[in-house]
N, C-alpha and C positions, 0 to 999 in steps of 0.2 A: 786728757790723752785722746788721740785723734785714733779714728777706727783703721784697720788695714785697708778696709775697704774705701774712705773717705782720701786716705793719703793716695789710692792709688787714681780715685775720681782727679785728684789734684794733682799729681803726674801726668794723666791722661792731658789735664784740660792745659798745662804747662806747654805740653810739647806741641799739642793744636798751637796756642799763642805764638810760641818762635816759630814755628812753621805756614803762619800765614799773616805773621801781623801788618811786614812791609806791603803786603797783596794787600789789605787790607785797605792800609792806610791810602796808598796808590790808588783803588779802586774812590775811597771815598774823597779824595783832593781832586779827583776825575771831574766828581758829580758838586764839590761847592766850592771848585777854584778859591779855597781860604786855606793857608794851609795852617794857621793857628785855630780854627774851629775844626779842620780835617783830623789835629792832634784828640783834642776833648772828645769827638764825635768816638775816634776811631776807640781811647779809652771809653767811651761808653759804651761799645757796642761788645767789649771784652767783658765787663761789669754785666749787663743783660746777660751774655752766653752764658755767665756762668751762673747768674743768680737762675735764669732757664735750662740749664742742663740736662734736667729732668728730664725738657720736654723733646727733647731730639728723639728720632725715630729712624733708624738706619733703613726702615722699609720706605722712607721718604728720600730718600737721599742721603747723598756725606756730608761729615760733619763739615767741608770745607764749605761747601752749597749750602747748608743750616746757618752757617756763619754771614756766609755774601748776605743772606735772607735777610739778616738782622741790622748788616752793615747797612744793604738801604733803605730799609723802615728810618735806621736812626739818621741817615742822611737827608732823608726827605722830611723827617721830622724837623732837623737844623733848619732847613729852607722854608716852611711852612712858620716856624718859630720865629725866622727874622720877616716875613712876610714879602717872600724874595721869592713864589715859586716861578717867577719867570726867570729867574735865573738859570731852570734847566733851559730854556730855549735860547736866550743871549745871554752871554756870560760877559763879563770885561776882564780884558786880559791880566795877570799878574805882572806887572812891570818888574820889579823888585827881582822876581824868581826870574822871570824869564832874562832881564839883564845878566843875573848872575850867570845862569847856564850860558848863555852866550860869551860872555867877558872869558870865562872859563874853559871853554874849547870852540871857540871862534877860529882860530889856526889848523883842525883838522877836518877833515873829512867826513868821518861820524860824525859830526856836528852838524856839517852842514845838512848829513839825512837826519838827525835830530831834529833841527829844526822844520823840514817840511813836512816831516811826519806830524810833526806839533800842529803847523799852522792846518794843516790837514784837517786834523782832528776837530781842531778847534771850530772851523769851519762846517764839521758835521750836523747837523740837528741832533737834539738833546737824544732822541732817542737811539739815535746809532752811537753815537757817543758812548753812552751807557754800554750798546753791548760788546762794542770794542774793548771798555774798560774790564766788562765781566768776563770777556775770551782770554784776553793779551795779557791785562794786570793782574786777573785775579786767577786768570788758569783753570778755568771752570770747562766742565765740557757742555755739549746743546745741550743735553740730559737735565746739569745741574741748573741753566742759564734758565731753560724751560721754567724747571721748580722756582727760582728765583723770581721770574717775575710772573709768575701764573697763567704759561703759555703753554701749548703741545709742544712735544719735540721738534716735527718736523715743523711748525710755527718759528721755533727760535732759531731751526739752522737755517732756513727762507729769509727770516731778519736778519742773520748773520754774515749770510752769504751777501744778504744785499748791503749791507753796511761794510763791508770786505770793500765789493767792487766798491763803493762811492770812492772809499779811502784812498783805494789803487787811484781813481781818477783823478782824484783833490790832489796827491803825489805828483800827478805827470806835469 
């Protein structure tokens, strides 16, 4: 029989999961354009959180920042594991996915900002990439993005803001 206290650790960590899994997985298909390794990566990185639970420290941040943490340890992990770390620097594009979305709202208008937003992105260096993905996808604020990647605040809004403008540019 499971303690009051254990069922409510597991309520807790349930409602974290539905509450950021899609960020999650979005964030981490950002960083290894695969989206059947982005699936295993993203379940692992819900496996970690919670086999680590213990270790979250709300004086460090929120649990959603604790999460991103973990998401790209285990991301960079996958890349380092297939011996692919320049994949954060050029990537090759996802045909497959990208036809679909295409084939699939080619006829409207969001599509078409769809699409330049993409090629945008894609266009970025790895590392603006990234925090586009940790603002936009993951909803993180400079605070958490900071904590994330082991930056000062005003460090990660300076990157942020300069990753902003490139994007706006890459757009026009």
């Amino acid at each position: 029989m499971a303690l009051p206290r254990e069922n409510t650790a597991r309520v807790a960590f349930d409602a974290l999961y539905r509450q950021t899994v899609d960020d999650v997985y979005a964030y981490v298909v950002s960083l290894l354009r695969d989206r059947s390794a982005s699936e295993d990566v993203t379940a692992a990185v819900y496996e970690r959180a919670y086999r680590r639970r213990s270790s979250y420290r709300p004086d460090r941040g929120s649990e959603r920042a604790w999460l991103f943490g973990i998401a790209r340890n285990a991301a960079l992990d996958e890349l380092r594991r297939r011996s692919r770390t320049a994949a954060l620097v050029v990537e090759p594009d996802d045909p497959d996915a990208a036809a679909a979305f295409d084939a699939a709202h080619e006829e409207t208008e969001a599509a078409d900002r769809r699409a330049t937003v993409r090629a945008a992105v894609a266009r970025l260096e790895a590392r603006d990439r990234e925090l586009i993905a940790l603002k936009f996808h993951a909803g993180l604020t400079n605070v958490e993005i900071a904590g994330v990647l082991g930056i000062s605040e005003a460090n990660a809004g300076t990157r942020i803001h300069r990753a902003v403008t490139k994007l706006r540019e890459a757009c026009s």
